[in-house]
SEPA-732394 format. One line per field, with one value per residue: residue number from 1; y, x, z of N, C-alpha, C in turn. Coordinates in nm, 2 decimals, decimal comma. Each point is the difference from the previous one (the first is absolute). Example, Ala and Ser with C-alpha at 12.3 -4.5 7.8 and 13.67 -1.06 7.14 Angstrom:
resi <- 1;2
n.c2 <- -0,57;0,11
n.c1 <- 1,32;-0,04
n.c3 <- 0,78;-0,07
ca.c2 <- 0,12;0,11
ca.c1 <- -0,09;0,09
ca.c3 <- 0,00;0,00
c.c2 <- 0,12;0,11
c.c1 <- 0,09;-0,08
c.c3 <- 0,00;0,08
# end
This chain:
resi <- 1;2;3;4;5;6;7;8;9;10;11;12;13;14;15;16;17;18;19;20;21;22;23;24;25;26;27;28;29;30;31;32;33;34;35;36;37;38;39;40;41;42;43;44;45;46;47;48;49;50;51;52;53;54;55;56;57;58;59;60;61;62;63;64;65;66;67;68;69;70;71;72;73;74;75;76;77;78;79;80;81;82;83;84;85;86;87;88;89;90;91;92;93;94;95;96;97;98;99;100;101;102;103;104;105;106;107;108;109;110;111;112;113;114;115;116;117;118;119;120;121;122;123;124;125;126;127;128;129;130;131;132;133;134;135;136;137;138;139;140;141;142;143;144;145;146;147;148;149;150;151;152;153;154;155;156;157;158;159;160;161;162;163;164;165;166;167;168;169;170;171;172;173;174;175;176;177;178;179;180;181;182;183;184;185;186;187;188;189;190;191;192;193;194;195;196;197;198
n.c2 <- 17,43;-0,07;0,04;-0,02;-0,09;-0,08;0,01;0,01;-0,08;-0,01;0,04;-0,08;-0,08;-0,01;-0,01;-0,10;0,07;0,00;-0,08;0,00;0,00;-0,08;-0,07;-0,01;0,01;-0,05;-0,09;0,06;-0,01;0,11;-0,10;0,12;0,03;-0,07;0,09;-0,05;0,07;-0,06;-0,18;0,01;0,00;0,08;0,09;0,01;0,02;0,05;0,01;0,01;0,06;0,09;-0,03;0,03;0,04;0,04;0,04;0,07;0,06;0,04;0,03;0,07;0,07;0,00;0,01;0,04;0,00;0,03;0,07;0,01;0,02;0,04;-0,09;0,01;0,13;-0,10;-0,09;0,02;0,04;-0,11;-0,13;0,08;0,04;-0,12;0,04;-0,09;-0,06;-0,07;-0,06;-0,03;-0,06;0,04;0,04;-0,12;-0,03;0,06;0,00;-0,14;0,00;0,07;-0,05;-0,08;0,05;0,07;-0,08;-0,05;0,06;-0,02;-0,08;0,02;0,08;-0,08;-0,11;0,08;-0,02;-0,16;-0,06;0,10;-0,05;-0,10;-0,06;-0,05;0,16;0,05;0,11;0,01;0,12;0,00;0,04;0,09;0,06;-0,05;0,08;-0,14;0,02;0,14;-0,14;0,16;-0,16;-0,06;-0,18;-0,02;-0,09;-0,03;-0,08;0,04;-0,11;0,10;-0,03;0,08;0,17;-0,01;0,06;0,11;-0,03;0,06;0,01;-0,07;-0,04;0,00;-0,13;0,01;-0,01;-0,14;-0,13;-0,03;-0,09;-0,01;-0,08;-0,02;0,07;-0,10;0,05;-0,04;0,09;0,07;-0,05;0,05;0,12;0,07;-0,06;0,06;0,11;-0,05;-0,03;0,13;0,08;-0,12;-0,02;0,14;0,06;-0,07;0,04;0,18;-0,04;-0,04;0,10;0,03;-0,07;0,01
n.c1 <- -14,89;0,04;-0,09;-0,08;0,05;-0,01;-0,15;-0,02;0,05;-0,07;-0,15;0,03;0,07;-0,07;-0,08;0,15;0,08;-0,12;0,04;0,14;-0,05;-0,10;0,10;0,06;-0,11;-0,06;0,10;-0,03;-0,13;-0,10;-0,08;-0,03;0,19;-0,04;-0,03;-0,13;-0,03;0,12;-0,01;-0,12;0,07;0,07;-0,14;-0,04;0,11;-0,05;-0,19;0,02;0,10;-0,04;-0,08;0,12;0,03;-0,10;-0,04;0,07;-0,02;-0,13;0,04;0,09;-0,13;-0,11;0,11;0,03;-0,15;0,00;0,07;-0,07;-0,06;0,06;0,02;-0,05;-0,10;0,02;0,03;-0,09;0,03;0,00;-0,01;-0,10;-0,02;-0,02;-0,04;-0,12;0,11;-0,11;0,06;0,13;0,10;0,08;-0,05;-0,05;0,18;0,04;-0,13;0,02;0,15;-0,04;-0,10;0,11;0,13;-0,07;-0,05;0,09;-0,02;-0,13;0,00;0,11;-0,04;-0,07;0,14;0,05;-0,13;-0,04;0,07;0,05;-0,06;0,05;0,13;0,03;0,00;0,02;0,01;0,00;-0,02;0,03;-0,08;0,05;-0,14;-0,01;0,14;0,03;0,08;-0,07;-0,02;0,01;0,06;-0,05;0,03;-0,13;0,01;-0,07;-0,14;-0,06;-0,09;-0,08;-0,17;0,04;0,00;0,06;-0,13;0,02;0,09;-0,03;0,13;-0,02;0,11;0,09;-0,02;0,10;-0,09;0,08;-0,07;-0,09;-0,01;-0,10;0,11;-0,07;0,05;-0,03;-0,08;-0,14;-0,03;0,08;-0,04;-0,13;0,04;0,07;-0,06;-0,07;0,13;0,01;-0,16;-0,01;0,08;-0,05;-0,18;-0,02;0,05;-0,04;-0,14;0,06;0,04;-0,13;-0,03;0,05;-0,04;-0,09
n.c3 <- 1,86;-0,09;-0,12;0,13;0,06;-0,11;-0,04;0,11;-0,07;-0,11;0,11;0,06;-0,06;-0,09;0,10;0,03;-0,13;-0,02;0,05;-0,08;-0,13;0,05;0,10;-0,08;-0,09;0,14;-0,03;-0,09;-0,03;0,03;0,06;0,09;-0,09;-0,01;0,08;-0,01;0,10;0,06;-0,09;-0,08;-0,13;0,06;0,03;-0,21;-0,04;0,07;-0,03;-0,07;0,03;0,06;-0,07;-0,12;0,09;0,04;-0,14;-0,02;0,14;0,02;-0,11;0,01;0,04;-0,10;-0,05;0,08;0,03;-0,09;0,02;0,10;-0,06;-0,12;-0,04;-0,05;0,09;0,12;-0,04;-0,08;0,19;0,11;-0,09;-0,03;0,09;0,03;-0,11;0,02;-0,03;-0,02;-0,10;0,09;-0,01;-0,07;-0,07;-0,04;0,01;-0,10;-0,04;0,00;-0,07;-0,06;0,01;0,01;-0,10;-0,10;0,02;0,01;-0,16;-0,09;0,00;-0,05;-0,14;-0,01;0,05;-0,09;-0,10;0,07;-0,03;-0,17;-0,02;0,06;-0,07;0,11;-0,03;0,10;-0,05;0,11;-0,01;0,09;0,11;0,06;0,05;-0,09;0,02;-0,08;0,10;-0,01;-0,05;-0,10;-0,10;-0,07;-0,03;-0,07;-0,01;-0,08;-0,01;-0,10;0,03;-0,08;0,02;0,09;-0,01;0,05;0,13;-0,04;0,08;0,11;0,00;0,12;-0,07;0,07;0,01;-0,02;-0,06;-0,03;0,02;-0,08;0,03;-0,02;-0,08;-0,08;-0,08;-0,08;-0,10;0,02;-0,06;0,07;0,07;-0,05;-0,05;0,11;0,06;-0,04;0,01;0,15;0,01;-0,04;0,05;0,12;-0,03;-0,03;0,12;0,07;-0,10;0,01;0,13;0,04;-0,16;0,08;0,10;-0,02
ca.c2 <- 0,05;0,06;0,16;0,08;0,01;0,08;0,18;0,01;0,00;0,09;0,09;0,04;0,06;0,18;0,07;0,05;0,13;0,08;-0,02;0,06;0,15;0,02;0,03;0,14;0,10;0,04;0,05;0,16;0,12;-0,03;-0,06;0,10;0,07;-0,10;0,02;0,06;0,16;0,08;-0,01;-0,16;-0,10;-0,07;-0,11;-0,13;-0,10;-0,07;-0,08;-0,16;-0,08;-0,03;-0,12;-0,11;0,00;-0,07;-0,13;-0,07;-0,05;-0,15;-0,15;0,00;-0,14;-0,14;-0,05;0,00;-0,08;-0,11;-0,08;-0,07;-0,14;-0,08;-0,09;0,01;0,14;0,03;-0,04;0,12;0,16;0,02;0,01;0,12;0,12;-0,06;0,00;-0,18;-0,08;-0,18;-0,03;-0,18;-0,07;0,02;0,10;-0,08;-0,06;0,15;0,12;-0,06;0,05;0,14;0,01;-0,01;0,10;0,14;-0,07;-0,03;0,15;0,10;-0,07;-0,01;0,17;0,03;-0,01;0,09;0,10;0,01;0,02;0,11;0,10;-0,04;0,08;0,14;0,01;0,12;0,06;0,13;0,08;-0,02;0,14;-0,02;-0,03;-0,13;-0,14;-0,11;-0,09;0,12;0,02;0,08;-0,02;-0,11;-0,01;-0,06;-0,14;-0,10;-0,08;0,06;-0,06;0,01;-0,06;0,18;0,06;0,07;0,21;0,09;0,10;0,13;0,01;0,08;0,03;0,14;-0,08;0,08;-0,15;0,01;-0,02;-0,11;-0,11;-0,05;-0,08;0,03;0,14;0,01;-0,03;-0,13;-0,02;-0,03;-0,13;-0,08;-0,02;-0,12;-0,16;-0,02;-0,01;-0,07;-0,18;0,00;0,03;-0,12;-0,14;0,00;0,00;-0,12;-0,02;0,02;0,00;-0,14;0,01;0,03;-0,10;-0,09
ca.c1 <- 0,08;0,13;-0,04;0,01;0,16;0,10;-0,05;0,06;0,13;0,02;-0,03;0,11;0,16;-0,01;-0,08;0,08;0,06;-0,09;-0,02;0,10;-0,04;-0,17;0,03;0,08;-0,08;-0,08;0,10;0,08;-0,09;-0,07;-0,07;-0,10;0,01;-0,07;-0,15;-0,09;0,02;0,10;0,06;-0,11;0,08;0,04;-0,07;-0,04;0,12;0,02;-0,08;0,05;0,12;-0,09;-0,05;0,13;0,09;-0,08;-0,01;0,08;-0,04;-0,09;0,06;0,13;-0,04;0,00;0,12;0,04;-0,09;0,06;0,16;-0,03;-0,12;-0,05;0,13;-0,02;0,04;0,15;0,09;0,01;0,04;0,10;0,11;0,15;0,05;0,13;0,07;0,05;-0,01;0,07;0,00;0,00;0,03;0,09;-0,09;-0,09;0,06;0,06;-0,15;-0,03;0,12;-0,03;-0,11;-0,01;0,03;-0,01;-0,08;0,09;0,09;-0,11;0,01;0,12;0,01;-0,10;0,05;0,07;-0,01;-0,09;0,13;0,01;-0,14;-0,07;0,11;0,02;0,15;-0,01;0,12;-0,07;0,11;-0,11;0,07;0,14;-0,08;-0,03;0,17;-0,01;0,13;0,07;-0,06;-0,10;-0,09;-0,04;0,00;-0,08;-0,01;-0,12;-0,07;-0,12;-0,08;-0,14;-0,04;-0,01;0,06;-0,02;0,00;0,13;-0,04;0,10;0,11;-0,07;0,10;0,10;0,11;0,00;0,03;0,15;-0,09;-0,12;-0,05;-0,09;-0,08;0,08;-0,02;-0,04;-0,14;0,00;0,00;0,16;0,05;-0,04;0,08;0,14;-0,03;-0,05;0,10;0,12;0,01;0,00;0,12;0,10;0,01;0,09;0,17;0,03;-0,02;0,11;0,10;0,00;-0,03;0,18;0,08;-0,07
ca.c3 <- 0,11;-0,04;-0,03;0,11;0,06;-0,15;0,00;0,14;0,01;-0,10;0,03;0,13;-0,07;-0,08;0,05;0,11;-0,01;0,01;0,15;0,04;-0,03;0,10;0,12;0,01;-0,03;0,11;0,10;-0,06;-0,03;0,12;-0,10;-0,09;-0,07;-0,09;-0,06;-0,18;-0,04;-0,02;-0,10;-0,03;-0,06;0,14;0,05;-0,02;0,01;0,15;0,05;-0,12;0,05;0,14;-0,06;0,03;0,14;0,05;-0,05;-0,01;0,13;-0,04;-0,11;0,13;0,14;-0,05;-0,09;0,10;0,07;-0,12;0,01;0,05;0,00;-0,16;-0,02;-0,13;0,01;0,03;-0,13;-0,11;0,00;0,08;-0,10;-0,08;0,14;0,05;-0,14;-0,02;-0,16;0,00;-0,12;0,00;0,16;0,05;0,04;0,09;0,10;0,04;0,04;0,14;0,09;-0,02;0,11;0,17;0,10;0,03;0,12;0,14;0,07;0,08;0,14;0,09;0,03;0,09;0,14;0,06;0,07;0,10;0,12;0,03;-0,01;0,13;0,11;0,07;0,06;0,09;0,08;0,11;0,14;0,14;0,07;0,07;0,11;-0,02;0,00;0,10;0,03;-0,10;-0,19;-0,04;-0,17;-0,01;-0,12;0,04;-0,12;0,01;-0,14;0,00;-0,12;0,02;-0,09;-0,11;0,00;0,17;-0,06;0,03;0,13;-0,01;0,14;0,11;0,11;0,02;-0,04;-0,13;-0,13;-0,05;-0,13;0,06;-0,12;0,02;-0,14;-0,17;0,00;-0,14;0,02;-0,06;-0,14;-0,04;0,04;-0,06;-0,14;0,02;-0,03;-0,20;-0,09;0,06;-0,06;-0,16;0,01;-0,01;-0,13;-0,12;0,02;0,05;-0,12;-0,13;0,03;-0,05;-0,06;-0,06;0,07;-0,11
c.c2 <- 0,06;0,10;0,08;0,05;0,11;0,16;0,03;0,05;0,15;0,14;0,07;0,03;0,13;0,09;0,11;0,11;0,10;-0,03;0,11;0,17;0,06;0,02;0,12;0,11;0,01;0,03;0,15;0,08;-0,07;-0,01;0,08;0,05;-0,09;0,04;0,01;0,16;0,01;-0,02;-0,11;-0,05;-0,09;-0,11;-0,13;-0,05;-0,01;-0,09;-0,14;-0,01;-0,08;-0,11;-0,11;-0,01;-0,14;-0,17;-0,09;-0,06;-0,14;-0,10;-0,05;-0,12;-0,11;-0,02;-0,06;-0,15;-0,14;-0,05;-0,08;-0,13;-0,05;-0,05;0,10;0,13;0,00;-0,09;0,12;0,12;-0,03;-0,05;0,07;0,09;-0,10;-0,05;-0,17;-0,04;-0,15;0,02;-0,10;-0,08;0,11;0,17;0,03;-0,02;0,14;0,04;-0,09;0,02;0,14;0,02;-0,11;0,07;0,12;-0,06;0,01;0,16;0,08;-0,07;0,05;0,19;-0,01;-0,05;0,09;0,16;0,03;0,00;0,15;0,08;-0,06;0,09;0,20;0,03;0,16;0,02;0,10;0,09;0,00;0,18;-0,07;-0,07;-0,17;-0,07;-0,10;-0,03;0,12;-0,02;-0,01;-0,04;-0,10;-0,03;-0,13;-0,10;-0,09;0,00;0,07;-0,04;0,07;-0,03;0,14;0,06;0,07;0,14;0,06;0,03;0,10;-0,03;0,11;-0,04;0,10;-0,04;0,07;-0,16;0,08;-0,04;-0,13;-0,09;-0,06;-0,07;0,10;0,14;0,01;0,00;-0,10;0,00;0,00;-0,13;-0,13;0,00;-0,02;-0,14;-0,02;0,00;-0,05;-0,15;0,00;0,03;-0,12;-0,05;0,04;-0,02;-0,18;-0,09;0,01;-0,11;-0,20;-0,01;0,00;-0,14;-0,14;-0,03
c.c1 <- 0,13;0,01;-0,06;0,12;0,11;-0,06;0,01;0,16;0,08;-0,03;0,05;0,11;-0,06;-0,07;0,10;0,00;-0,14;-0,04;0,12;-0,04;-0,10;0,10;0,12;-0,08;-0,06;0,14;0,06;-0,10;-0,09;-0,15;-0,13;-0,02;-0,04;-0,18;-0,03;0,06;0,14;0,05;-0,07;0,12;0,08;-0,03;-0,03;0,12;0,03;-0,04;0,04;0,12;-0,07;-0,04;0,04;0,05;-0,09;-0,03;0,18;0,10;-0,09;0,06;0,13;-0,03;-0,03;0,06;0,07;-0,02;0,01;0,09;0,01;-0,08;0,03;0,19;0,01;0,10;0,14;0,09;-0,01;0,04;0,11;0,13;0,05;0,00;0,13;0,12;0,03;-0,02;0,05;-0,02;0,04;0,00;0,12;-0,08;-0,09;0,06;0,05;-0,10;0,00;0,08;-0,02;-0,11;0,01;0,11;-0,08;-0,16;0,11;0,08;-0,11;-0,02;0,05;-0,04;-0,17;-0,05;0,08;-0,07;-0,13;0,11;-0,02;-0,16;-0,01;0,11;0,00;0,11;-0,01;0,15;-0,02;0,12;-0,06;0,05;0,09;-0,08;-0,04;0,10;-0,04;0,16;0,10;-0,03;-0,14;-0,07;-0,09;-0,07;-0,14;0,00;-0,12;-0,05;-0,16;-0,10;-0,10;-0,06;-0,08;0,04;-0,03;-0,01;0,12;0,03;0,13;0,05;0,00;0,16;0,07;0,15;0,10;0,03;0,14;-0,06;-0,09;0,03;-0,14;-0,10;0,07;-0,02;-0,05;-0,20;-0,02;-0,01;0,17;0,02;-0,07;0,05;0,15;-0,04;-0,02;0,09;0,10;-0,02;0,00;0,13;0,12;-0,04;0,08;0,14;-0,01;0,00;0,09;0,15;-0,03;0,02;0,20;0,01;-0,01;0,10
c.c3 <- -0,05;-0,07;0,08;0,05;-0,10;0,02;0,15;0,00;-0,09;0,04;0,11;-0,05;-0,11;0,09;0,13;0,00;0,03;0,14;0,09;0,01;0,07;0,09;0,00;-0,01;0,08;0,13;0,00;0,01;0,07;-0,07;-0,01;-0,06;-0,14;-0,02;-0,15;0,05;-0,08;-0,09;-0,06;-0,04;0,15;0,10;-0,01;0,01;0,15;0,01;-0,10;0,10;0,15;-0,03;-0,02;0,08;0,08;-0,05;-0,02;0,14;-0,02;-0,06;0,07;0,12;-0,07;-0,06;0,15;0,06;-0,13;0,00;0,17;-0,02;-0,11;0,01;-0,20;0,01;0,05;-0,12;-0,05;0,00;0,07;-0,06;-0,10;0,11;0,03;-0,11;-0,02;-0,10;0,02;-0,14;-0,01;0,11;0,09;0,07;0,17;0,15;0,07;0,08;0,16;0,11;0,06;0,09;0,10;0,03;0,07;0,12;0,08;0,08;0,04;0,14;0,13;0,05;0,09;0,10;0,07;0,02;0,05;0,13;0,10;0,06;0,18;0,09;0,05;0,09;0,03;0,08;0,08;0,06;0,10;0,06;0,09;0,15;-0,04;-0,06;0,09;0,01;-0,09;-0,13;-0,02;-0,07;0,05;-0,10;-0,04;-0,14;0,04;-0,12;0,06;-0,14;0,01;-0,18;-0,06;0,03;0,15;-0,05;0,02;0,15;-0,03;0,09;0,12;0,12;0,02;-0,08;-0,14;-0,12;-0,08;-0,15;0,02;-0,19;0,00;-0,13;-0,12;0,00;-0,12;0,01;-0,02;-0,17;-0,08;0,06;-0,12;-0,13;0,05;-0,03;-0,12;-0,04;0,00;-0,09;-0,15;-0,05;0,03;-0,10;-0,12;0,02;-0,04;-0,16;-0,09;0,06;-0,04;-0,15;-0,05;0,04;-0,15;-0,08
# end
């Protein structure tokens, strides 16, 4: 398992940059101009990067799907990604301090920003025909949980919107690497700063 894991590991990290180069090279040139007619030598180096591209997708998920299930895969990658070194005790105390902080701060940032994803907030001009008591605005606050993504509607008032809030404005894939980096980002703050206190 663990020379699976090790060559896995190896072929994803050297195989990247040819993965970088397959996708810029199909982002720029348009990919018929890759025929046998127009340029064989071309082609075949498409069709090999094509190749790699793909395979190295596949290895990606199960490297992926590994680091889920195997205790082995995660030690061995996720500690040097998170750069841990116990070497002794004192090592050891830092790395614990260090991960229940950065547990309590990711915590705290993904309370807040399910906070943010439920809250809503609508500022409306109203017409002058629908002033209640002469004021024109009106202003709407509430909590909205759904367990997906509601469809788009389009706005069917006359109303003119001042501005609407309606959840994060981030995707969900920037949200998921804010989180990534936010808890890797306190373990170390929290690490180097236990590491002076010593």
């Amino acid at each position: 398992m663990k020379t699976m894991l090790k060559c896995l590991q190896t072929y994803l990290l050297y195989s990247f940059p040819f993965v970088l180069i397959c996708m810029a090279w199909g982002t720029i040139a348009e990919i018929g101009s890759f025929g046998p007619k127009e340029n064989r030598l071309l082609s075949v180096l498409w069709e090999i990067l094509s190749w790699n591209l793909m395979a190295w997708f596949a290895g990606l998920i199960a490297f992926l799907i590994l680091l889920i299930f195997s205790h082995g895969a995660r030690e061995s990658t996720l500690t040097r990604v998170a750069n841990l070194k116990e070497r002794d005790e004192r090592e050891e105390y830092v790395t614990g301090r260090a991960a229940r902080a950065a547990f309590i701060s990711t915590l705290s940032l993904i309370v807040f920003l399910l906070f943010i994803s439920i809250f809503q907030l609508q500022i409306t001009r109203l017409p002058a025909e629908q002033a209640h008591n002469g004021k024109t605005g009106t202003i709407q606050i509430g909590l909205k949980l759904n367990l997906w993504d509601p469809p788009v509607e389009s706005p069917s008032s006359d109303n003119r919107q001042l501005f609407a809030s309606t959840g994060l404005p981030l995707s969900k894939s920037s949200l998921l690497f804010l989180v990534l980096a936010w808890q890797l980002a306190s373990f170390h703050w929290v690490a180097r700063r236990e590491l002076v206190s010593l």
